[in-house]
MIVO-210917 format. One record per residue: x, y, z of N, C-alpha, C in turn. Coordinates in steps of 0.02 Angstrom, whole numbers, plus 50000, padded with zeros to 5 digits. Example, Ala and Ser with C-alpha at 12.3 -4.5 7.8 and 13.67 -1.06 7.14 Angstrom:
! MIVO-210917
506604971650390506154977550390506604983550390
506424988850354506844994750357506455000250394
//
This chain:
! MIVO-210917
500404994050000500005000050000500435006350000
501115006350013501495013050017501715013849958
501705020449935501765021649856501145020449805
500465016449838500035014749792499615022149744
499675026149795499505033549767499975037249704
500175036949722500885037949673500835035049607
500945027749647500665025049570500215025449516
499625025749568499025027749527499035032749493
499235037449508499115046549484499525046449446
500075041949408500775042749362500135038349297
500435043649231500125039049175500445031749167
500215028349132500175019349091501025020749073
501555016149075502385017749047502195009948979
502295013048923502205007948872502805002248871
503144998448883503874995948881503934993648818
504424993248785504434988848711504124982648715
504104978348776503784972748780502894972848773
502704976548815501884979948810501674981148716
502214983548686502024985548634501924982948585
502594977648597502564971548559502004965048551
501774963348618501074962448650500584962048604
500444970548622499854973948595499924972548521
500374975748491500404972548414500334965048395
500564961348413500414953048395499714951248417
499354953948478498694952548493498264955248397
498504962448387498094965048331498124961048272
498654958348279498824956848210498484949648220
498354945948256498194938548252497404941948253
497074945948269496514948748270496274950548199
496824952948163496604957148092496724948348062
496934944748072497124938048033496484934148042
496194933048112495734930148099495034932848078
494884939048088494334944348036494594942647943
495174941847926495304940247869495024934247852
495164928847895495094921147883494334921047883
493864923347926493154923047920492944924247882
493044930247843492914934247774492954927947709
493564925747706493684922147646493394916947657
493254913447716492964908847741492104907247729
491814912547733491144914647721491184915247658
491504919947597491394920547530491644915747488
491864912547511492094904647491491434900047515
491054899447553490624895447553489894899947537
490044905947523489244906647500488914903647440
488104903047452487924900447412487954901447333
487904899247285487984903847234487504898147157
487134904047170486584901347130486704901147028
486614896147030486834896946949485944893546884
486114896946841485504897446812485164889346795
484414889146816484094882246802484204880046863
484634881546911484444876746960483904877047028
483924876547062483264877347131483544875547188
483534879847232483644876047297483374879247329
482774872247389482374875247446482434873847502
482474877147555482534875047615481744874847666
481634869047690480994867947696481084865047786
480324864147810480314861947869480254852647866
480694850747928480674843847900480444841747978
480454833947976480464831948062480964833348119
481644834048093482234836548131482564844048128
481974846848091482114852948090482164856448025
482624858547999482474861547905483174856847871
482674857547814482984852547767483234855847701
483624854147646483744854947613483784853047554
483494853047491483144851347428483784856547362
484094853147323484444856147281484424853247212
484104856047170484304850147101484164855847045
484744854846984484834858046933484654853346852
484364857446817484504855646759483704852846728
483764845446728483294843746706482884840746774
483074839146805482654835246866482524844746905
482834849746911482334855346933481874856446884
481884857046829481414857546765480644852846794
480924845946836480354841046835479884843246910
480334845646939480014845746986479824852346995
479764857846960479514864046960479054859946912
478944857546881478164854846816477794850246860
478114845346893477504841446941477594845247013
477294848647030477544848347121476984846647150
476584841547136476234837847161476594830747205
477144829747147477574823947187478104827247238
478064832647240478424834447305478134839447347
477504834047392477174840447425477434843047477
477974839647526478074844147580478704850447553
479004849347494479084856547472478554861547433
478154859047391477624864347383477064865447425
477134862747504476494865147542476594872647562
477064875747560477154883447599477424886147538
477314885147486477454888147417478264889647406
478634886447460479574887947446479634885847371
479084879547368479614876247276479254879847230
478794887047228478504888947200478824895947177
479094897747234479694904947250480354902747239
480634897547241481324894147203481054894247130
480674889847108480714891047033480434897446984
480164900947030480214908546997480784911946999
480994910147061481684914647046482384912246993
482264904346993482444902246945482474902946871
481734905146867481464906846811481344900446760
480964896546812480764890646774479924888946803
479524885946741478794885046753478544880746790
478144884746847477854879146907477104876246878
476954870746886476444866446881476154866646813
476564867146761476174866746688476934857646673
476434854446643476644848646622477014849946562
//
């Protein structure tokens, strides 16, 4: 406790060690804000033309439905055979945005 006043009332003394510290904390900081970034735009989704993908409610929770080409073509024309994606109209809003025709044979 003697001197604790003192201490207090004197500003922060940076040492080269403190500084050095502080810099390697930032920098592993700016590294991993980097890594998330590329990390995320590397796995976003990325929709390419003709295909469909819906994400729907399932028994374990939401599910996922993806198909391009000719089998999205089939199942935007029947979605009778896939009713628990066309009950809440998701396979109806995937293949518009697709820009492919829902329920004409």
């Amino acid at each position: 406790m003697v001197g604790q006043q003192k201490r207090l009332s004197e500003p922060l003394r940076w040492t080269r060690g403190s500084k050095i510290a502080l810099g390697g904390a930032i920098a592993c900081m700016l590294a991993a804000i980097a890594a998330v970034i590329i990390v995320a735009s590397a796995n976003a989704p990325k929709h390419r033309a003709g295909c469909i993908e819906v994400t729907f409610p399932s028994t374990l929770g939401a599910a996922v439905s993806h198909a391009c080409g000719a089998k999205a073509r089939q199942m935007c024309a029947q979605p009778a055979e896939n009713p628990g994606l066309a009950a809440h109209g998701l396979l109806h809003a995937a293949c518009r945005q697709a820009g492919l025709p829902y329920g004409s044979s």
